[in-house]
N, C-alpha and C positions, 0 to 999 in steps of 0.2 A: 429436099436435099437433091445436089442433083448425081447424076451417076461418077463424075470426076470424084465430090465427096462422099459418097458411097463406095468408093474404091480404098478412096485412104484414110476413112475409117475403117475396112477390114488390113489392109495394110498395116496402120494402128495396131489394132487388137493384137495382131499376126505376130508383130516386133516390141511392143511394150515390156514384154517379160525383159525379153533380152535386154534391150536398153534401161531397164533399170538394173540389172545384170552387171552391166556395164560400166555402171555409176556406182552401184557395189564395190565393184574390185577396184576404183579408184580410188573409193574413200577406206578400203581394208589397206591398200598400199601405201596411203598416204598416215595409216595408225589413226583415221578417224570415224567416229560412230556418228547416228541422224538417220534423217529420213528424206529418201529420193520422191520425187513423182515428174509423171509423165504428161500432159496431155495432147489432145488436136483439139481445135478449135475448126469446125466447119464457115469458111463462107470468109467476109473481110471484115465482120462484125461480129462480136459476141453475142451468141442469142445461145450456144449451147456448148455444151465439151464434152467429151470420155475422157476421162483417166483412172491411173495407173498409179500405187502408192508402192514401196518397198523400203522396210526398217533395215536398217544397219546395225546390230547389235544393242542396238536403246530409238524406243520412241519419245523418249522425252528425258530431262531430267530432274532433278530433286525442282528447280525454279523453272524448266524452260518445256513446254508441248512443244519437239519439233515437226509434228503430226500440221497443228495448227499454225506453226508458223510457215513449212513450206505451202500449205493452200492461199496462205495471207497473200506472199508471194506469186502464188500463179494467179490467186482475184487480181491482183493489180496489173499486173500484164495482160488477163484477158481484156480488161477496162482502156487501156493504155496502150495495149501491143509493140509494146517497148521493154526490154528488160528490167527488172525490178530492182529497187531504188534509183531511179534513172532520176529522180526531183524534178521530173516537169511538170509538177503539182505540187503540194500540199499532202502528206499519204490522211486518206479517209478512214472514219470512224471502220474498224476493222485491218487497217491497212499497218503495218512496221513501217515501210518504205524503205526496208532492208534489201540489199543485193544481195547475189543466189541466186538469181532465175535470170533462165535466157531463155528467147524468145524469137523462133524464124517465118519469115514468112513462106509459105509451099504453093502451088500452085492452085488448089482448091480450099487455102485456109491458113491456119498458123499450126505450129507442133513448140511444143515449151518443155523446159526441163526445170526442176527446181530442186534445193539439196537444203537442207537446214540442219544444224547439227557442228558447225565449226564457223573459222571466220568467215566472214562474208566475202575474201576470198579464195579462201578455201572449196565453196560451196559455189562459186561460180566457175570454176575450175572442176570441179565433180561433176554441174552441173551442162556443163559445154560439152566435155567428155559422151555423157550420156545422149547430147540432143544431135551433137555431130553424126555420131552411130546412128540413131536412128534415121535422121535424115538422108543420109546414104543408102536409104532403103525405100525411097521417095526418087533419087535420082535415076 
């Protein structure tokens, strides 16, 4: 790893609370429940990530894990690094191909937000909220 991403992985850690915080009070504003996450992705390729999960009043419901579906979500962007359901594929064994996740790129890596729990765009609108914040903390 090299010291750039060693910085904003503790940067990361530093702001993850807050930015799912963030994505809280959007989706309490907007009268929606679900589940936010956070992560970084080190380097220009996917070989590892830290994140960051935060429930909204329900982790799931009677039919839906939204636990499972926002990671579904950020697999495919790690894969892709493209926001999620973008259909530049086929989504893979594991995959919805649901949008909700966004996805930027930083200077030592990528940082992703994800929200599952409402429409798909609802949750990318929660979820932009949450990654813009953070990345302001990278600028």
């Amino acid at each position: 790893m090299t010291t750039d991403q060693e910085t904003s992985e503790k940067l990361f850690i530093q702001h993850a609370d807050e930015a799912l915080q963030t994505m809280k009070a959007k989706a309490l504003k907007m009268n929606l429940k679900g589940v936010g996450v956070v992560c970084y992705i080190p380097g220009n390729q996917t070989e590892s990530w830290i994140s960051k999960m935060k429930a909204v009043k329900a982790i799931g419901s009677d039919k839906q894990n939204y636990i499972a579906i926002a990671n579904s979500k950020a697999a495919e962007m790690a894969e892709t690094l493209i926001n999620s359901g973008s259909n530049v594929r086929p989504p893979k064994l594991g995959e919805f191909g649901f949008i909700g996740g966004v996805i930027k790129k930083i200077n030592s890596g990528h940082l992703l937000a994800t929200f599952s729990g409402a429409t798909g765009e609802e949750d990318v609108e929660i979820s932009t909220e949450g990654l813009d914040w953070l990345i302001s903390k990278f600028n």
